[in-house]
C-alpha positions, 0 to 999 in steps of 0.5 A: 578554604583553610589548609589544616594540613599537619605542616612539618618543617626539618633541616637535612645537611648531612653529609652522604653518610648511610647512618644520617641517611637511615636516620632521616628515612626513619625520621620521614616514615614516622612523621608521615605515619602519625599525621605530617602530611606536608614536609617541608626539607631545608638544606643547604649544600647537602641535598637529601635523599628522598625515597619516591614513597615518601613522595608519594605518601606526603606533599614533600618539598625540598628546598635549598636555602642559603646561610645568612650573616648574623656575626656567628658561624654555628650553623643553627645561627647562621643557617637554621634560626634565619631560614625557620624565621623567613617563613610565611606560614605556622609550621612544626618544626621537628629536627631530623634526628627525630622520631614521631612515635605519636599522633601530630594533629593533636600537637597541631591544633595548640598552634592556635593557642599561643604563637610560639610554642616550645619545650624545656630542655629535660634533666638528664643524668649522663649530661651536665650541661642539663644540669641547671634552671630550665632552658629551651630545646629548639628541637620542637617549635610549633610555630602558629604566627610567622610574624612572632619569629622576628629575626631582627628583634630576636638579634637585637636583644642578643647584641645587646648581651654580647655582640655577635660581631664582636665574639672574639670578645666574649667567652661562650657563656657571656654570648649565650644564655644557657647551652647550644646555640640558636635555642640559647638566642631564642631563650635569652630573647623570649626571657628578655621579653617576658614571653612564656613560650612553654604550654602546660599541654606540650611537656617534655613528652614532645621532646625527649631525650633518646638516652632516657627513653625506652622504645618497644613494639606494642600489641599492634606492631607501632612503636611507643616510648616511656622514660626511663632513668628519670623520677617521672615516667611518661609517655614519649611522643617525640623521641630527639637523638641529640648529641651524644645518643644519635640513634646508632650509638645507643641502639636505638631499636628503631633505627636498627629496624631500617637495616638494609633499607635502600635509603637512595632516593 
């Protein structure tokens, strides 16, 4: 029989700090609310904190992975890009500087219209860098066929760019495509291919940007989320803390909700 699980895969290689510890508490509890019935956590010298609720409410494994060698030392190229390839089965990865705030199965069930399916990065005002043509957010990867994630063709065409091994060489903006690192490999591939990885059904709604998202409490207590400051307002279903808007530094209310947790496992 068919596994239909919500399968969630994340990375979690902080350091013993109690924000990140939060952080990914908050990440569990929400995924695991809205439907992430299998949660797969990678690390690799940082082990996470598992609380024995999470395990009793998800299939929760965790598994450390090792780095590989691919000519660059960010961590997304070496570590995050290689393991999230070397998967044999589809899978939704969501980073763990997120929060769920709707319904997974929904975005589940695309994995079988495309084999890799991802979102746009979103304009947002207090970021430059976002400032450009449409470039991807590897925040969200809804993986429907493993053997679409080809590492080595994804390297390939990289290479071919601006050799990795030979880095010193290039300045950033040769090596990379568009800003960030395994997400600006990944582009310039699915570019060089002439693959569409968006889907007109998983906007940027699935991968917001917490500095243009307002969070509050509906009527029945859950949390729901709309953007604010941008030209268009919509629903957000994945709120993503990346860069400078990890969720204590703006305030995100969701996060201030686990003060005094005991996140230890």
């Amino acid at each position: 029989m068919a596994d239909d699980r919500v399968k969630v895969v994340t990375i979690m290689n902080y350091p013993p700090d109690l924000r990140y510890r939060r952080m990914c508490h908050a990440f569990l509890d929400t995924v695991i609310a809205n439907g992430g019935e299998s949660v797969t956590i990678l690390f690799e010298d940082h082990p996470p904190a598992v609380s024995a609720e999470h395990r009793r409410l998800a299939d929760i494994e965790v598994r450390q992975c090792r780095s590989f060698d691919v000519g660059h030392s960010h961590f997304n190229l070496r570590f995050k890009l290689p393991n999230l390839a070397s998967l044999d089965h589809p899978f939704l990865f969501l980073d763990a500087d997120t929060v769920t705030l709707s319904d997974l199965r929904p975005l589940w069930a695309r994995r079988h219209d495309k084999p890799w399916v991802g979102v746009n990065h979103q304009w947002v005002p207090a970021d430059p860098r976002t400032h450009r043509s449409p470039f991807l957010n590897s925040g969200v990867q809804l993986v429907g066929d493993p053997n679409f994630y080809d590492l080595r063709a994804i390297l390939a065409v990289q290479e071919a760019a601006a050799p990795l091994r030979r880095a010193a060489e290039f300045t950033k903006e040769e090596m990379f495509a568009c800003p960030g690192a395994d997400q600006a490999v990944m582009f310039r591939y699915f570019t060089t291919i002439g693959y569409d990885y968006t889907h007109p059904l998983v906007g940027h709604g699935w991968n917001s940007c917490a500095g243009v998202t307002t969070i509050t409490r509906d009527g029945s207590g859950r949390w729901t989320g709309l953007t604010t400051g941008l030209p268009d307002v919509y629903p957000v279903h994945i709120n993503h803390y990346w860069s400078q808007f990890k969720p204590w530094a703006i305030g995100c209310p969701v996060y201030d909700s686990y003060a005094g947790v005991d996140e230890a496992s």
